[in-house]
C-alpha positions as CSV (number, residue, x, y, z in Angstrom):
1,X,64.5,-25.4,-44.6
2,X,63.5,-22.6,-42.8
3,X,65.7,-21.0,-39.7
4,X,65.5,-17.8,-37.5
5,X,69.3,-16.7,-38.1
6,X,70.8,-13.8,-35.5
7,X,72.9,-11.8,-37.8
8,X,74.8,-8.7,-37.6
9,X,75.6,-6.2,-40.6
10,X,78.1,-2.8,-40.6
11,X,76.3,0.4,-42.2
12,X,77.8,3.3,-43.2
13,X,76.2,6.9,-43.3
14,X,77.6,9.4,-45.1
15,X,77.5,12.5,-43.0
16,X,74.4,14.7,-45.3
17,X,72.1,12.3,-43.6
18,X,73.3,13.5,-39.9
19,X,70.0,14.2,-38.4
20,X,67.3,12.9,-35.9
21,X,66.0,10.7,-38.5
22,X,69.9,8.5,-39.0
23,X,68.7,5.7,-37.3
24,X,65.4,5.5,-40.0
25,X,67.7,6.0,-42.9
26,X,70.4,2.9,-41.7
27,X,67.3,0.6,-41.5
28,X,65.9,1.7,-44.4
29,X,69.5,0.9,-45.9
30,X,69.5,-2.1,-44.2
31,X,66.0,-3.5,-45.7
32,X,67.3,-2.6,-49.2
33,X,70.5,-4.3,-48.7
34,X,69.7,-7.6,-46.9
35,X,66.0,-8.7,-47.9
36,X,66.3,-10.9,-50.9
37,X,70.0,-11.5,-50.7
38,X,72.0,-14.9,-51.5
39,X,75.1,-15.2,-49.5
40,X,75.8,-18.5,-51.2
41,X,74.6,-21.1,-48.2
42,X,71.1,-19.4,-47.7
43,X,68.6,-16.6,-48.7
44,X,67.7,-14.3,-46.5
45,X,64.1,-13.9,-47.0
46,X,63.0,-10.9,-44.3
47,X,64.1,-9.1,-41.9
48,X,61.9,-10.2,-38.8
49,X,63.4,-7.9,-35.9
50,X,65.9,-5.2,-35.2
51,X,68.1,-6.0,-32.2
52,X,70.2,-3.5,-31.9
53,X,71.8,-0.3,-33.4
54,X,75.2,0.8,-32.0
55,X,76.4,4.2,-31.8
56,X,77.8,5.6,-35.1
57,X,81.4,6.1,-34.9
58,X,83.0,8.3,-37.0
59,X,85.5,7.4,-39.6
60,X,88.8,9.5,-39.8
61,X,89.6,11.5,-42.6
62,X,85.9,10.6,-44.9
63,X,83.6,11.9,-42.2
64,X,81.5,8.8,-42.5
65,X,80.0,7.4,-39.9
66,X,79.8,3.6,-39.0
67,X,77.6,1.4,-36.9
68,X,76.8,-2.2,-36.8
69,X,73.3,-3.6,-36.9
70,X,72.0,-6.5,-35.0
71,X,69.1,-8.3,-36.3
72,X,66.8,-11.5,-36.5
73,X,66.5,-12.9,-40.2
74,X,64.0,-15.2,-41.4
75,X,66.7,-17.4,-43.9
76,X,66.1,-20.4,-46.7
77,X,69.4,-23.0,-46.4
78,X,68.5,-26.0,-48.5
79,X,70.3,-29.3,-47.6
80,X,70.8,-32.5,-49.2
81,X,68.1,-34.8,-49.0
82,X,65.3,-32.1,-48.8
83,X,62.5,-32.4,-51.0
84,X,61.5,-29.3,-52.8
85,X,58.8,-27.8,-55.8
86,X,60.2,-25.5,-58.7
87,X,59.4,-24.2,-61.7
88,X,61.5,-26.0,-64.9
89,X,63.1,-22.9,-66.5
90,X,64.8,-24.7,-69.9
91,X,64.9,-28.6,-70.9
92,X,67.4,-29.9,-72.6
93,X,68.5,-33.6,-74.0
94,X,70.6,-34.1,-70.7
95,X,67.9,-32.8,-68.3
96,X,66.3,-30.1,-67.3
97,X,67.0,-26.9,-65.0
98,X,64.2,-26.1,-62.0
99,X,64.3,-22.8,-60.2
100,X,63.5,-23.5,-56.7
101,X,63.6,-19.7,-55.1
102,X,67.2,-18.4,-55.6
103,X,68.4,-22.4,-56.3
104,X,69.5,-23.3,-59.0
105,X,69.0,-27.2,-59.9
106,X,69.9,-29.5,-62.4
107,X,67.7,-32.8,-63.2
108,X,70.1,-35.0,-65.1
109,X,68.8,-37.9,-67.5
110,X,70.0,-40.6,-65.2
111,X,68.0,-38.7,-62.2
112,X,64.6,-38.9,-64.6
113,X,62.6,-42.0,-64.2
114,X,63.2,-44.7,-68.1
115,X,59.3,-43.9,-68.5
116,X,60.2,-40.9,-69.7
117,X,61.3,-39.8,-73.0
118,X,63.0,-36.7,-74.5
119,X,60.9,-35.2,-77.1
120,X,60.7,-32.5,-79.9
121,X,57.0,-31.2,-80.6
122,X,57.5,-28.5,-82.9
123,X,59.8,-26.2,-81.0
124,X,59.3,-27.1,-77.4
125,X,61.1,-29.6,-75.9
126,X,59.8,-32.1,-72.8
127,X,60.2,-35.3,-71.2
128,X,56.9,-37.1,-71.1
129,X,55.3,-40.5,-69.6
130,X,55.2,-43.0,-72.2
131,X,52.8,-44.6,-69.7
132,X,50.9,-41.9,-68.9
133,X,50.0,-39.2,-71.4
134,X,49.1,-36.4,-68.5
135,X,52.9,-35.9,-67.3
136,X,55.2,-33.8,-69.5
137,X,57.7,-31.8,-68.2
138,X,58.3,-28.9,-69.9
139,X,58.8,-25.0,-69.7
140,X,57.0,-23.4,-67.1
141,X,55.6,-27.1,-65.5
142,X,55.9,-27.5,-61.6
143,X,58.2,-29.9,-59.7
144,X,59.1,-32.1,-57.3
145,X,62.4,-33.0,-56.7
146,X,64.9,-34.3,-53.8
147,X,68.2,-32.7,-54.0
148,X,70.8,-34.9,-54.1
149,X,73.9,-32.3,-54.0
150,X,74.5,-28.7,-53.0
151,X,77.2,-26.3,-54.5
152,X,77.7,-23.1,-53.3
153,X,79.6,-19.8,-54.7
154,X,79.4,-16.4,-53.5
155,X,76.1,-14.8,-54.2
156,X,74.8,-18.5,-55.6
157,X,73.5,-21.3,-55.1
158,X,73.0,-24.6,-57.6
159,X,71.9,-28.4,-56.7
160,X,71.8,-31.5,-58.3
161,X,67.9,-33.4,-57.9
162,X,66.2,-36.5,-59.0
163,X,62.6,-37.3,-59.7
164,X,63.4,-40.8,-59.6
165,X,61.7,-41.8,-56.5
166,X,58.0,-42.4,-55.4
167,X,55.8,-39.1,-55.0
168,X,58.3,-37.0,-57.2
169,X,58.2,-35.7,-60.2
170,X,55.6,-33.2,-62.5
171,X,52.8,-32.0,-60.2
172,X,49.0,-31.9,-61.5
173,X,47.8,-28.5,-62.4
C-alpha cells in the first residue's frame, strides 16, 4: 500500500562545498540517497516535498558540517493480506519466486492451485493448467498473488504468496 510518510534524514557536507549553492548540493545528496531505497519495512519511492533544512552545524575537529532534513516521502509498505502483480523471476520444483517492486516473494507448491503441474519443456521450467492450456507460469510471466507472510531484514524485504484463491494467479497477456 501506498502512504505519504514525514521523515527526517542527517546530511553531512564536507566543507569544499561551502558556498551559496550548500543547500542545492544537500538535496541533491538527499535525492541520490533516499529515492529508491529499502529500509526493510517499505520503499521509499520519491521524494514529494522538502520541509525543512536546518542550519548546518559544524563538526569539531573534521570541519564537516551537519544538518537534518525534513521531508515528505511517497513510500510502498506491503502487508499481509494485500494482493499484488509481479513478475516470476526463476521457477523451481517447490515454487516459484515473483519480484513485486523491491519484494521478494516466494509461491510454494502447496500455495499453487492441484491444476497445476510442474513441467520440463526443453530447458524451461513452468507450472501449467492441465485444464486450461493458456496459463503457464514461467520466466518472465505476470502475477497475481496475495501475500500471506512478510519478513523483513535491513535493506530487504521477502514474502510468502499463494495463487490459490479465485481471481489469482497468471494474468492474460
Amino acid at each position: 500500500m501506498f502512504f505519504i510518510h514525514d521523515m527526517e534524514e542527517r546530511m553531512t557536507l564536507e566543507p569544499a562545498y561551502f558556498s551559496g549553492e550548500s543547500e542545492a548540493k544537500i538535496l541533491d545528496e538527499l535525492y541520490q540517497r533516499v529515492e529508491g531505497r529499502n529500509t526493510g519495512t517499505m520503499m521509499i519511492v520519491r521524494i514529494m516535498s522538502i520541509t525543512d533544512v536546518s542550519d548546518g552545524e559544524v563538526m569539531q575537529g573534521t570541519g564537516v558540517a551537519l544538518y537534518t532534513v525534513s521531508f515528505q516521502a511517497l513510500v510502498w509498505q506491503p502487508f499481509r493480506g494485500e494482493v499484488v502483480d509481479g513478475s516470476v523471476t526463476s521457477v523451481l520444483m517447490s515454487g516459484f519466486f515473483v519480484d513485486v517492486g523491491a519484494l521478494q516473494v516466494f509461491v510454494s507448491r502447496q500455495m499453487i492451485p492441484t491444476s497445476f503441474q510442474y513441467t520440463v519443456e526443453g530447458s524451461t521450467p513452468s507450472f501449467s493448467d492441465v485444464t486450461a492450456d493458456s496459463f503457464t507460469i514461467e520466466v518472465n510471466t505476470q502475477v497475481r498473488l496475495r501475500i500471506k507472510g512478510l519478513r523483513s531484514e535491513m535493506g530487504a524485504m521477502y514474502a510468502v504468496g499463494s495463487i490459490k484463491e479465485d481471481y489469482l494467479g497468471p494474468l492474460l497477456q
